[in-house]
N, C-alpha and C positions, 0 to 999 in steps of 0.2 A: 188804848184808843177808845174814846167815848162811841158809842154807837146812838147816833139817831134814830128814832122809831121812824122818820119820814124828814124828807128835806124838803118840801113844798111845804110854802108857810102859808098862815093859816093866815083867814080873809084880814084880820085886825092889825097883820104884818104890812109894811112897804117893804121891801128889797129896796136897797137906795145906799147912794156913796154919800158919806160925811165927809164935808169938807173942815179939817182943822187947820191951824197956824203948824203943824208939822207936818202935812199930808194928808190925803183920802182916803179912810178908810173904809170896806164895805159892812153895811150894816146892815141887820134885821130891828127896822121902827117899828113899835106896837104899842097902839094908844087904844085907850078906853072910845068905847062908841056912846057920842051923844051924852057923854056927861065931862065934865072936870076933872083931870084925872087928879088923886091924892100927892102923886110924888112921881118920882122918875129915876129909874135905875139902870145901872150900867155894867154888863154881863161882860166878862172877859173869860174865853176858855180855855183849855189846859195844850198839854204839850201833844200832839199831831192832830188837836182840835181843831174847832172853826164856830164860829158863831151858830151855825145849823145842831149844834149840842143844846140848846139851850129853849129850841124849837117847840118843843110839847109843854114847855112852861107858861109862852107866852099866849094861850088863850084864858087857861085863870087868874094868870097876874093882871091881865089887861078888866076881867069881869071883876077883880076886887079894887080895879079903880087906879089901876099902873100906870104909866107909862115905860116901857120897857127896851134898852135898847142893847140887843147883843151885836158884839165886834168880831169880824176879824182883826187880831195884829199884823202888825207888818211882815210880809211873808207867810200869812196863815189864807192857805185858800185863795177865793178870790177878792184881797188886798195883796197888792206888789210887794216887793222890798229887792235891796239890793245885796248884790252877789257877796257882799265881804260879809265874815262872822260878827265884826265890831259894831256893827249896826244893830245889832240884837242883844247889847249888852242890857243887863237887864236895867241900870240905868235911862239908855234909851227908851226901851220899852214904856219904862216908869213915867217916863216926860210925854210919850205918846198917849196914858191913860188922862193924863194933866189937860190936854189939850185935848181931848175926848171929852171930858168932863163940860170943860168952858164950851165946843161946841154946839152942846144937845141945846145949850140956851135955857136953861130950865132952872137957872138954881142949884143948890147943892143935891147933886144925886146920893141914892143908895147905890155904893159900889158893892160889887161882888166879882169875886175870880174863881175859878174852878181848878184846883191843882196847880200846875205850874201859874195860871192866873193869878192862884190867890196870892203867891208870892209876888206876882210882879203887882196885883194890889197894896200889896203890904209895902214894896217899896215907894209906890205913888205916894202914898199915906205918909212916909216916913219925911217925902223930898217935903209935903204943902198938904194938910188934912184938911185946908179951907173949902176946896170943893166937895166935900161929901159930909153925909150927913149921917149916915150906917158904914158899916166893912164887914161884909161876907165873906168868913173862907171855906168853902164848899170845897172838903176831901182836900185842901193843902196842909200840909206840916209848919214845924216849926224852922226845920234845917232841912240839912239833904234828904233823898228818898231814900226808901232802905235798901240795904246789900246788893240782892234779886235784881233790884228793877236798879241800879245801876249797873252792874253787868248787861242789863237787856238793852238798855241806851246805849252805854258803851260799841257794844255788839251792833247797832244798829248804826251810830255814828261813823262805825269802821267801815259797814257797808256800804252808806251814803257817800263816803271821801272814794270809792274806785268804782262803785254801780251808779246805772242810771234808777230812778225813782221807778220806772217800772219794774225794772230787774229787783228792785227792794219789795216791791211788792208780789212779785213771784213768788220771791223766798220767801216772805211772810206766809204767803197761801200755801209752800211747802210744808212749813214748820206746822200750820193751824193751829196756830193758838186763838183762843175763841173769839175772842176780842178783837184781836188784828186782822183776819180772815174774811172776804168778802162770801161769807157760808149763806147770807141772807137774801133769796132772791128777788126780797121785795125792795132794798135800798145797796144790794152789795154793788151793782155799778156808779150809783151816789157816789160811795163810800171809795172804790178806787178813785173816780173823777178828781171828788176832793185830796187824798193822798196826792194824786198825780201833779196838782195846782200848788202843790206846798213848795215852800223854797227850801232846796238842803242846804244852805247857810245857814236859815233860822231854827232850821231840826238840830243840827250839828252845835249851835250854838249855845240853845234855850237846852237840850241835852247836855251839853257840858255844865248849865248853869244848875241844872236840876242834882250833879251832883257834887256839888262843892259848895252848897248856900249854907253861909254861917248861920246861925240860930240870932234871931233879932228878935224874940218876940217879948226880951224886958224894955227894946227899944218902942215898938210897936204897944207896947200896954202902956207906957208911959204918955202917948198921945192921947190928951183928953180934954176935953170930952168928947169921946167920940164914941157911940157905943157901938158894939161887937157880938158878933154871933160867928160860932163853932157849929160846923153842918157837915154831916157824915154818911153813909150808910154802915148799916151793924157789921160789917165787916171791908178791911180795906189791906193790900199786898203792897201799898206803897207806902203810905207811912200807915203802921200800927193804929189801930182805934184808939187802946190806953194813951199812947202820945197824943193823941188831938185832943183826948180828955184831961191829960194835963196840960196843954199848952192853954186851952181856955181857962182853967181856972187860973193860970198866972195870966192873963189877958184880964181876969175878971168878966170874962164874956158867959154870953148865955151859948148851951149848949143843946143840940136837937139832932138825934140820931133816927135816921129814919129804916122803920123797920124791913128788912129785906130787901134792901139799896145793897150795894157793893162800893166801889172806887166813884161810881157816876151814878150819887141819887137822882141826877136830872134827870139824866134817860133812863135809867132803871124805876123808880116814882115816881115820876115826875108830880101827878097832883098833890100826895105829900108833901114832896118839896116845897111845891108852892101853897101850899096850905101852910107850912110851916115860917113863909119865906113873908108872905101876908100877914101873922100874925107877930111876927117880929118887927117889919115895917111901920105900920100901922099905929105901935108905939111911939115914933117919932113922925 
């Protein structure tokens, strides 16, 4: 679970629902002040994420000239979804980024996904790469997550099919794992609020998809032109660093490890990230 440093966004944010051709999603808009902005990109975050992951990004993306717009998905947070798993196939999901995309009105965006994101980036890309202009995979793999961390989905899937989402989150603050544990008194009530708004359909579902995702990425390279960026922190428990290092070079993508990041350089670096994220951009 990504941890925010703060879920109060910052002056150059709207808070605001997107209205697409498949539904409303809630969104964090951030534009450049008083100038034009370069381009416009489109954040999607990982698995028990929310668009508030992506939060401490958007004041230097917006000062290098962004316009920046991070999502909830369907059932992440505060955007709805409904009660069946089949609604979160990752197909679906893939059509909702589609329709995200042609929303913002802006042209072909810089997409980026964060983990479980960047897979369902990948498959947006795969259905129509006409709307984007970059693909960002920040800390997603090629195929499923490793061993570990499906046992820990699995495990948690099991919990969500007979517990209520607080009762999950009990247990989590039993177990304390650092990550999942509301330890931080400056955002730990955020942080259950938003766990509590999740839908266990879309946990249950986007968790099963996390470990059964076939490896696409000669499909995904094979889309071109479109150029590519590989984004990590120097260490990761969900897929291995060495695989994302190989999965770019057969992507032919550029590669940017940020130093002393983990699973979520957004929230762990965040200005690196987006130093890194600027200087990638900026080339198209």
């Amino acid at each position: 679970m990504s941890r925010p440093p703060f879920f109060a966004p910052p002056s150059c944010a709207l808070p605001r629902d997107l209205a697409t051709a498949r539904g409303t999603f809630a969104v964090l808009d951030a534009q450049p002040s008083g100038q034009p902005h370069k381009g416009t990109a489109l954040l999607l975050p990982g698995y028990t994420g929310s668009k508030e992951d992506f939060i401490a990004l958007l004041e230097p993306l917006t000062e290098a000239g962004y316009r920046v717009v991070a999502v909830d998905g369907r059932g992440q947070y505060e955007t709805g979804g409904p009660e069946d798993q089949q609604s979160y196939a990752q197909a679906e999901l893939a059509r909702d980024v589609l329709a995200q995309a042609q929303a913002v009105q802006d042209g072909p965006v810089h997409l980026l996904g964060h983990s479980l994101g960047g897979q369902i980036a990948r498959a947006a890309v795969l259905v129509d790469p006409v709307p984007f202009r970059t693909l960002t995979l920040v800390s997603s793999g090629p195929a499923q997550i490793s061993p570990a961390q499906q046992q820990k989905v699995r495990m948690l899937s099991d919990a969500l099919a007979v517990m209520s989402m607080d009762e999950v989150w009990q247990a989590m603050k039993a177990l304390d794992p650092p990550e999942d544990a509301d330890t931080d008194p400056t955002n730990g009530e955020d942080l259950r609020r938003r766990w509590l708004r999740h839908n266990p359909s879309q946990l249950i579902a986007t968790g099963r998809a996390l470990t059964v995702e076939p490896d696409r990425v000669d499909a995904l390279a094979a889309v071109q032109p479109l150029p590519k960026l590989v984004l990590s922190g120097e260490r990761d428990d969900t897929w291995p660093v060495p695989l994302l290092d190989a999965m770019a070079q057969r992507l032919d993508a550029r590669r940017t490890v940020i130093a002393g990041a983990e699973h979520s350089p957004n929230t762990d670096r965040p200005a690196e990230t987006a130093a890194a994220l600027v200087s990638f951009w900026d080339q198209y």
